[in-house]
Structure formats: C-alpha cells, structure tokens
N, C-alpha and C positions, 0 to 999 in steps of 0.2 A: 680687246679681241685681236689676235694677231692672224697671220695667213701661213702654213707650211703646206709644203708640195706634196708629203706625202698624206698630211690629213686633214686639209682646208682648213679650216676656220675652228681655231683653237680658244676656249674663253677657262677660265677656273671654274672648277665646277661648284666651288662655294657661291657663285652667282647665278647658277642652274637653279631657275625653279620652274617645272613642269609646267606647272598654273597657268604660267607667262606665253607658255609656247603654243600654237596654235597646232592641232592636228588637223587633219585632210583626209581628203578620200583620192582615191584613186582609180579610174575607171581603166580597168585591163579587160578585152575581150569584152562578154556579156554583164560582165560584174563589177560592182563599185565594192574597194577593199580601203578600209578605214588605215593608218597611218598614223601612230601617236607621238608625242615628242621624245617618251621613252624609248621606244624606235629609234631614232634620227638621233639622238643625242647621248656620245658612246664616253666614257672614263676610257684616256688613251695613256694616262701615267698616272700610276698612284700615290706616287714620290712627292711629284707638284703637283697632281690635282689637279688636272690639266683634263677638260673637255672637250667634243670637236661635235661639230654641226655634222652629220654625215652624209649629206644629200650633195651628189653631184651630177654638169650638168656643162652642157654644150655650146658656147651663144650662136657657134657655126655651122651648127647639126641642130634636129630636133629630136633629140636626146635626153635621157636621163639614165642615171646607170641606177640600180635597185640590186641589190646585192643585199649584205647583212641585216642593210636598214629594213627594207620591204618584207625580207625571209621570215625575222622573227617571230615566233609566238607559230610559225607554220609549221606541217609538213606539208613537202612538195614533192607531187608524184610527177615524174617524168614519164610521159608516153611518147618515146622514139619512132615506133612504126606509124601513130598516125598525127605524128605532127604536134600534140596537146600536152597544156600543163594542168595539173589539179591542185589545189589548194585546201587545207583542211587545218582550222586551227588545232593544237598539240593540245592534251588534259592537263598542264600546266600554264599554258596560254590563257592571257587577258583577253583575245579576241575574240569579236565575234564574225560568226563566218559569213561568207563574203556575200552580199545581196545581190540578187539579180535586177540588172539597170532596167527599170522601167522610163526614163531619161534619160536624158545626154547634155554634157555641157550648151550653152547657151552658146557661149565665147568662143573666142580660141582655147584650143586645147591640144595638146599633140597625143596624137595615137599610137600606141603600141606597136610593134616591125610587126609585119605580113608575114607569114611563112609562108609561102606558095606550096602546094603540094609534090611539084617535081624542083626545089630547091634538094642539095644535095650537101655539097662541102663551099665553103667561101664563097658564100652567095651565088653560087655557080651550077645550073644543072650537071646531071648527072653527064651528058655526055660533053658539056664544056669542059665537066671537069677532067674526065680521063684525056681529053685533047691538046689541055695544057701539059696532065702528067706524062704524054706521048710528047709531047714536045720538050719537053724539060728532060727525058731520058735519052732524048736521039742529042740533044747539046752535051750532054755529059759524055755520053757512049766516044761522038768527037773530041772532046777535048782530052779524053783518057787516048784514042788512037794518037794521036799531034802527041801527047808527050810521051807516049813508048815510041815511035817514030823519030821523034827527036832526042832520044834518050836520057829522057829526064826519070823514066822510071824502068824498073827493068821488071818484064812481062814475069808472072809465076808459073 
C-alpha cells in the first residue's frame, strides 16, 4: 500500500476483496446511513490497477470529508431556503434508505457542522458578511485612487 496526495492510500485492486472490508454506519442529523466498502474503495487507473481507500480525515479538526464516497447509490436534494439536506437511495442503488436514530453512539463520535439558521456566506452572518464586503471595497476603491493619483493608471 503506498500514500499519494492526491488519492491517499493506494493498494492493486487485485487484493481488493470487499468481504475483507468492514462497512459502517454513519449518523448524520436524525439518521444513521450504512457505508459499504464498495463505497469507500474507488479503481483510480485501469492501466495498473491501481485502488484508493477514499475516506478522508483531519487529526487537527473534527472532520471528515464525504464527498463521492458517502453520495453514491443517493440522490440528494438540496434545500437552500431552509437550511436541509434529503437523501433518497436512486432505483439502481444497493441502498437501503437511511433509518431514523433511535440511538446515539456510546463513545466518541464527531458530529456533523451546525448550520445555524442566520449563517449566510463563510461561516459569517448575513450582516458580518456585507461588513467585510464593505470593507474590502472602500480598500480597493483606495488603492485604485493612490494609483491614478500617482499615475500608475490613467482614469477612463
């Protein structure tokens, strides 16, 4: 098994046997959603054969990124206005759909990010956030006067 940056933990996939690999659940929100190896475990060349583990993860954050691996077998509906995501396995999907947690881990476990309901853009409320863009245009608006003033640019 080797390491690259762009796709962790690379093995031959002629030593890929599902059997071997444990699958998980995952508690997101109210739901625990199952996780298989065929999930997590992608053909990243065909040439050589070449497999990647594809779960990635933080030791410095309590994180995990779920991207391709988590998506598959889904669709996922996006609700923007009030904040939610929905989940529905696709008619060609192995899954089954996602149960509602009557439980909670025992242990440690890290929990999925908070969306607050007045979060806006960059973790930032709504009027942090125009305060920054208010600020970041009165620096520009200066530093374009300083250089037609200095005549680095000549005004249209």
């Amino acid at each position: 098994m080797s390491e690259s940056a762009g796709w962790g933990y690379q093995f031959s996939c002629d030593d890929y046997n599902a059997s071997k690999l444990p699958s998980f659940e995952m508690l997101w929100g109210d739901y625990w959603f199952e996780v298989l190896p065929e999930d997590y475990v992608v053909k990243i060349n065909t040439s050589t054969n070449q497999c990647s583990l594809c779960l990635s993860g933080s030791s410095s954050r309590d994180y995990f990124i779920f991207g391709d691996v988590f998506l598959r077998g889904w669709y996922s509906i996006h609700d923007h206005d009030k904040q939610r995501m929905g989940f529905i396995p696709h008619t060609a999907s192995n899954k089954k759909e996602a149960v509602k947690a009557t439980t909670t881990p025992s242990g440690d476990y890290i929990a999925p990010p908070v969306i607050l309901d007045d979060s806006y853009a960059l973790g930032l409320t709504e009027k942090e956030f125009w305060a920054v863009m208010a600020i970041a245009g009165v620096i520009i608006l200066f530093v374009l006067v300083i250089l037609v003033f200095c005549g680095y640019m000549v005004p249209i």
